[in-house]
Phi, psi and omega in degrees: 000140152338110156304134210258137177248138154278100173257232182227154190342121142085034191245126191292092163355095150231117185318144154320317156265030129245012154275324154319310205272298183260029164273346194260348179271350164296334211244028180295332178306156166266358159267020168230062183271326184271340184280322181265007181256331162291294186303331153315289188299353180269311172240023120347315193255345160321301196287345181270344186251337181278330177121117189275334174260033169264157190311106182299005175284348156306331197292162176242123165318264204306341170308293190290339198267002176274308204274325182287334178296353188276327174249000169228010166303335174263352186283192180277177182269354159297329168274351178288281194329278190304337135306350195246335180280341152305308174284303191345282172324291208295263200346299196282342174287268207303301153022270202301328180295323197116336204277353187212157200228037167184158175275090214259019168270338179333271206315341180283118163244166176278125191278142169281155185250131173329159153276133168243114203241052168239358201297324189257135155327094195330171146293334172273327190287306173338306213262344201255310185295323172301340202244010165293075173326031169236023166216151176285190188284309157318329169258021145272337172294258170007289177300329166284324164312324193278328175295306181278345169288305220052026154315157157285172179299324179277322133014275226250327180280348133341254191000133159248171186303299190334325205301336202290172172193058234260018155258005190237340196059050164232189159189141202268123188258171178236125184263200182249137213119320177121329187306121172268125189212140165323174159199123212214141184234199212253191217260316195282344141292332155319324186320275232231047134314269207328284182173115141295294199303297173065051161100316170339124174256357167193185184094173194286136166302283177278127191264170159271162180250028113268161150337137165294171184234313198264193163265132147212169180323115194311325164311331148240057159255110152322128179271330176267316218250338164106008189287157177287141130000117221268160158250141204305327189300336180249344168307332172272347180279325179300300210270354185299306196272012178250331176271342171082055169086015196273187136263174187295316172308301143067230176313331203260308151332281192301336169278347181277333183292329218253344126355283148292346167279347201262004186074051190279111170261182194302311148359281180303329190259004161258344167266359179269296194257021179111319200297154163241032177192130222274336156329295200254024163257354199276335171304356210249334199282011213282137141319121229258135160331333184280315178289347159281317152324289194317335197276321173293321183295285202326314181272357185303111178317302204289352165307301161319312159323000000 
């Protein structure tokens, strides 16, 4: 059963689904598009086991550290981590509101995650993807950009033409966090800008190759051809399936590795890919299983005889 909250005198009932609808609406922005489509369905399902009109001053710690370990207790620890920083955030947003005098997450911890050091790509593997002529120009532009920027994906399908600044080889991005920042590629994106544009002077860089079907937002919309915004979803299903399972991510992981190998320091490789804390960039920095061969031949004693 529920712990019963005292609450003060003539202070105004607000539920669970309008304490939900206005933490999701802090998150409106479009560099938090991806934060708020995880995070919507994580207390969606709050307001569905809890009651979307119960008082949200209500919740109950064991309850909920009952009902969430019941359902994301099998999952990974990384989808476990992000559900729970859904609520963490919302708690602490309705807090700040008033709406709530104790945290009802306490009881919850955040799981370490396994290392996963198989994630970047060979340089042949790299290298075989960039350069396939079975594919269009757009997701060849894309893929090379995303590898010698090492931006995120999402990043990059954002760009508008304005964005460009394609005689400096840069373009300007809203990173994650809301933050405005540069970003510069390489000779092989310089190639095969022009074109992909093929003169556009404005509009989302990457199109869909039809037409929208829906209403959508005019930014994203080509204004001459009526074609869509590229969407993350099918830009990672195109390289899933050019790649034989990899990601987008990846792509972005393996140029921060290959990076680091080539002797990038840390400095350089966080104004490259964004991070502001050197904790989640040291996972990207790894030396790659290929680069540890080269180092072990080079150092190899009996080679040197």
């Amino acid at each position: 059963m529920g712990t019963v909250h005292a609450l003060s005198p003539g202070r105004e009932t607000v539920t669970v689904a309008d304490a939900v609808d206005a933490y999701l609406a802090t998150l409106s922005g479009p560099e938090s598009a991806g934060t708020h489509r995880v995070y919507s369905g994580v207390l969606r399902a709050l307001a569905a086991e809890f009651g979307s009109e119960t008082d949200v001053a209500t919740l109950d710690g064991r309850r909920l550290a009952a009902w969430f370990t019941a359902r994301w207790g099998q999952r990974s620890p990384s989808t476990w981590n992000v559900s729970l920083d859904a609520l963490r955030s919302s708690c602490r947003y309705w807090g700040d509101q008033g709406w709530l005098t104790s945290d009802p997450t306490t009881l919850l911890r955040r799981r370490r995650r396994a290392p996963d050091r198989s994630r970047a790509l060979s340089r042949a593997e790299v290298e075989r993807l960039l350069n396939r002529e079975d594919i269009s120009i757009r997701e060849r532009v894309l893929w090379r950009m995303l590898y010698e920027t090492a931006a995120r994906s999402a990043e990059l399908l954002r760009l508008d033409v304005e964005d460009l600044d394609m005689p400096n080889r840069r373009a300007k991005v809203r990173r994650k966090g809301g933050a405005i920042d540069v970003i510069v590629w390489q000779t092989g994106t310089a190639r095969l800008l022009p074109r992909l544009l093929k003169g556009r002077k404005n509009g989302p860089v990457f199109l869909t190759d039809r037409r929208a079907r829906v209403e959508l937002p005019p930014g994203d919309i080509d204004p001459a051809s009526g074609r869509a915004r590229l969407s993350y979803r099918q830009a990672e299903d195109l390289f899933k399936a050019a790649s034989g399972g990899a990601t987008l991510h990846q792509l972005r992981h393996s140029a921060l590795t290959h990076d680091a190998e080539n002797g990038a320091s840390t400095p350089m490789l966080m104004a490259k890919s964004g991070h502001t804390s050197v904790a989640s960039l040291a996972r990207y920095a790894r030396p790659s299983a290929e680069a540890l061969a080269r180092w072990q031949q080079v150092n190899d004693p009996a080679r040197r005889r």
